[in-house]
C-alpha positions in Angstrom: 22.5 -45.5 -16.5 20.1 -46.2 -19.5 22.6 -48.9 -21.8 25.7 -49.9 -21.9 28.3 -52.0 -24.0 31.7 -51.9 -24.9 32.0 -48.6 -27.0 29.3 -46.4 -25.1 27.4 -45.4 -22.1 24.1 -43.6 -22.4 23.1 -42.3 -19.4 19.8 -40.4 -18.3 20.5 -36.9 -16.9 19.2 -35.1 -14.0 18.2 -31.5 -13.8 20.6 -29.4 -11.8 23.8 -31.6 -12.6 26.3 -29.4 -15.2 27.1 -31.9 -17.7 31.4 -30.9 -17.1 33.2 -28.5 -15.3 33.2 -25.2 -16.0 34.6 -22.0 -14.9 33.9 -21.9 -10.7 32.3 -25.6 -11.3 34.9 -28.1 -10.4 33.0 -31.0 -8.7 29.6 -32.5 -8.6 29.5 -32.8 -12.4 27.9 -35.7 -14.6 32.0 -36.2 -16.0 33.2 -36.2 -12.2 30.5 -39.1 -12.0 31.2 -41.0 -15.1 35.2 -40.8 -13.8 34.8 -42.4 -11.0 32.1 -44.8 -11.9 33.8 -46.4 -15.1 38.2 -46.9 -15.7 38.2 -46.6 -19.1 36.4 -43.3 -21.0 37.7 -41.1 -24.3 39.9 -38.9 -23.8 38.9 -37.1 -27.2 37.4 -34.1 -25.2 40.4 -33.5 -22.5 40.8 -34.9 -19.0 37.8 -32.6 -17.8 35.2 -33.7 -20.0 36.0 -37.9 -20.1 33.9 -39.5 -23.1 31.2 -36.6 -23.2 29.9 -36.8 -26.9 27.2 -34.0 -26.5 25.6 -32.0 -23.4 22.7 -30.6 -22.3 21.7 -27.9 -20.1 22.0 -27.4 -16.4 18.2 -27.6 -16.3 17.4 -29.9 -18.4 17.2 -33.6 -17.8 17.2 -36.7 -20.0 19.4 -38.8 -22.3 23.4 -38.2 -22.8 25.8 -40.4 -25.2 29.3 -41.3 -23.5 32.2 -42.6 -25.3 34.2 -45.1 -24.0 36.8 -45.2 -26.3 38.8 -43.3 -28.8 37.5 -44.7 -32.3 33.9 -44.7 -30.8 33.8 -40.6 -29.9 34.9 -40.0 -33.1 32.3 -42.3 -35.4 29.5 -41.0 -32.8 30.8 -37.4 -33.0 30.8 -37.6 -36.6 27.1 -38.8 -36.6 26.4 -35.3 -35.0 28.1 -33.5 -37.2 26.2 -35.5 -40.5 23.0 -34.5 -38.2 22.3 -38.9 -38.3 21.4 -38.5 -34.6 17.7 -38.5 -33.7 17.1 -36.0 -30.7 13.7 -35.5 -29.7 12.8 -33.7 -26.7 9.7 -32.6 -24.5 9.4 -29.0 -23.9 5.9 -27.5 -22.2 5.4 -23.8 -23.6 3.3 -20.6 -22.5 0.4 -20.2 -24.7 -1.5 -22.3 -27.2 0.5 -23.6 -30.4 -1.4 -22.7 -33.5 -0.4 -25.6 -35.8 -0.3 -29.1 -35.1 3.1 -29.2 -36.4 5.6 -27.2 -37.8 9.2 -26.1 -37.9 11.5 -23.2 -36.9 14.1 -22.5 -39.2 15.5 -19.7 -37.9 19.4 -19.1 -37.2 21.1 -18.8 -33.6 24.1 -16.7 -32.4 25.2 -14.5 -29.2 22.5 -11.8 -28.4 24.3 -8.8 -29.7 22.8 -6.8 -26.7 23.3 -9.5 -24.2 26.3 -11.9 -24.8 25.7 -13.8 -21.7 22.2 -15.3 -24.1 21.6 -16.4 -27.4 19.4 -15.5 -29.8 17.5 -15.5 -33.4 20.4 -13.5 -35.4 20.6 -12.6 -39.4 23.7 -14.4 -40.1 24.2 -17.0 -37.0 24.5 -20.5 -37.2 21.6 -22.4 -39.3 19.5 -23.6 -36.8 16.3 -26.2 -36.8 13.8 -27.6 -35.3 10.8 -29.7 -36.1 8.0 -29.7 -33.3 5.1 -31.5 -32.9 1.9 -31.0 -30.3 1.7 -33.6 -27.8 -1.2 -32.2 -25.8 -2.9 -28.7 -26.1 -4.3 -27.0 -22.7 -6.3 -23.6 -22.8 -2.7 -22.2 -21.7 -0.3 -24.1 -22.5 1.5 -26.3 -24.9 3.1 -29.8 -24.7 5.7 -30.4 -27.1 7.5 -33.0 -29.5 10.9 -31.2 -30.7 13.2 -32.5 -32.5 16.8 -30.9 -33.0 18.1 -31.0 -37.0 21.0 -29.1 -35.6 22.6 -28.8 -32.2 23.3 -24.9 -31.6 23.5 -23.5 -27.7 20.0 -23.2 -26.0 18.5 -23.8 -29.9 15.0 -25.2 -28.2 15.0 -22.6 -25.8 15.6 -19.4 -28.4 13.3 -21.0 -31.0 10.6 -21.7 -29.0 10.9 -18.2 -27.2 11.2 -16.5 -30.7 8.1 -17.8 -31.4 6.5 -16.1 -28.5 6.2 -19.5 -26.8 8.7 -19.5 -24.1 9.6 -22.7 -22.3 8.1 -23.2 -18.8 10.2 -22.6 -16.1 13.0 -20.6 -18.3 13.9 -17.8 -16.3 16.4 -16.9 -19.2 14.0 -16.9 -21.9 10.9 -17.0 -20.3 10.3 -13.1 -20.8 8.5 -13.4 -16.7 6.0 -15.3 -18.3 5.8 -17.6 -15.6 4.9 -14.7 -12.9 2.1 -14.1 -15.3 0.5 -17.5 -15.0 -3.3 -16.9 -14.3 -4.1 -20.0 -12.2 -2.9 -19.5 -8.7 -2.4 -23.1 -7.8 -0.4 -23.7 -11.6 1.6 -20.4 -10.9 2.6 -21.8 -7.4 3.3 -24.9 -9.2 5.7 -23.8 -11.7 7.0 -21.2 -9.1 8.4 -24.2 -7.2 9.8 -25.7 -10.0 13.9 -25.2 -10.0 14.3 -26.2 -13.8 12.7 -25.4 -17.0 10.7 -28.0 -18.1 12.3 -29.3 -21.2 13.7 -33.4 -21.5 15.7 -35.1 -23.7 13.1 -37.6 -24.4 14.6 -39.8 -26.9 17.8 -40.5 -28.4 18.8 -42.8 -31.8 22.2 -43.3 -33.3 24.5 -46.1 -34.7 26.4 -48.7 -32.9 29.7 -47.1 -34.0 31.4 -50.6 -34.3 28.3 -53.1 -35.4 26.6 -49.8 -37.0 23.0 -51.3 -35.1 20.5 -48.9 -35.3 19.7 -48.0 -31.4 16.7 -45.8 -29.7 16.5 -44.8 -26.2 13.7 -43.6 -24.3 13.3 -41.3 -20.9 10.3 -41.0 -19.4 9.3 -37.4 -18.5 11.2 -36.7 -14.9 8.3 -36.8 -11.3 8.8 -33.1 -10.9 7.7 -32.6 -14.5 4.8 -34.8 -14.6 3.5 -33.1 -10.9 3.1 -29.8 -13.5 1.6 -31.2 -16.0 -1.1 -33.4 -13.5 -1.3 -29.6 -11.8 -2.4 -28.2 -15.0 -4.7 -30.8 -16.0 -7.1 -30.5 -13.0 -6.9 -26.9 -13.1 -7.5 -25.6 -17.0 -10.2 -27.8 -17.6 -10.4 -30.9 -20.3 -6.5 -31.7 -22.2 -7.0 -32.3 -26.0 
């Protein structure tokens, strides 16, 4: 647990846990944890997903807002829906970003040829995303990205729509990790059970004071062994 006080709960996510249960996903979710750990959640989302505001991936790790109470989900939920929330994550990409910064402004729906995916689609959802390099490698990309908007996978189809697929993704990823040059990197990422993309940093209103709060995660130890693994094998970081 990151912060708490009497209308919320933000809690730091690790990769592998499914954020609430799902079809053939009963236990072993972060709401089966947040039930037992705390009496009094929301109940604005149903008895199977207690206080959950927002989610992330399976595979991707870092901050999560929890409601405790009624009047709280909905003044945080309606912060999401105004787009007031910051979200800001770190996503390391295949290739070498072009531009410092930029943004993808591109809109999301199901892939019409594979509904089990989502992708870039005329007429989806309005989707975007502001990114930002953190540090360039001769392969590879670390990112700033912050979400505008909050459609399913968004990071993960922008950043693959822009031919820069998210480490690890085996969803998106297109195989690029197989294709990894460096043996010891490509062994590296090979082992890595997750794609690497964390929810970095989170910033909302207290729903009852309205405070302005900002959370920080730092990048997870199985990320940062990837990124000291492709430091000392591509040569000088810029």
């Amino acid at each position: 647990m990151v912060y708490e006080d009497q209308e919320l709960i933000v809690v730091n996510k690790r990769a592998g846990m499914v954020v609430h249960p799902a079809a053939g996903i009963s236990h072993g979710t972060l709401a089966n944890a947040l039930a037992f750990h705390f009496a009094n959640l929301s109940t604005v989302g149903g008895m199977t997903r207690p206080g959950i505001v927002h989610r992330l991936d399976k595979g991707t790790s870092g901050l999560l807002l929890v409601a405790k109470t009624e009047t709280a989900h909905e003044h945080l939920a309606n912060q999401f829906r105004a787009r007031e929330v910051f979200k800001s994550y770190v996503a390391l990409v295949h290739g070498q970003v072009e531009h410092r910064k930029g943004e993808i402004d591109q809109p999301i729906a199901r892939d019409p040829r594979n509904r089990v995916r989502m992708a870039v689609v005329r007429g989806g959802r309005p989707a975007l995303s502001l990114y930002r390099i953190r540090e360039a490698f001769p392969r590879f990309t670390l990112l700033d990205v912050e979400l505008k908007t909050g459609r399913t996978h968004q990071i993960r189809v922008h950043l693959a729509w822009m031919k820069r697929p998210v480490v690890g993704d085996e969803v998106y990823g297109g195989g690029r990790d197989k294709t990894i040059a460096d043996a010891t990197v490509r062994r590296a990422v090979a082992k890595l059970d997750r794609q690497f993309l964390h929810a970095a940093e989170l910033g909302f209103r207290q729903p009852v004071t309205g405070e302005e709060l900002r959370f920080k995660a730092e990048i997870p130890a199985e990320l940062q062994t990837i990124l000291d693994v492709i430091r000392t094998s591509t040569g000088p970081r810029t």
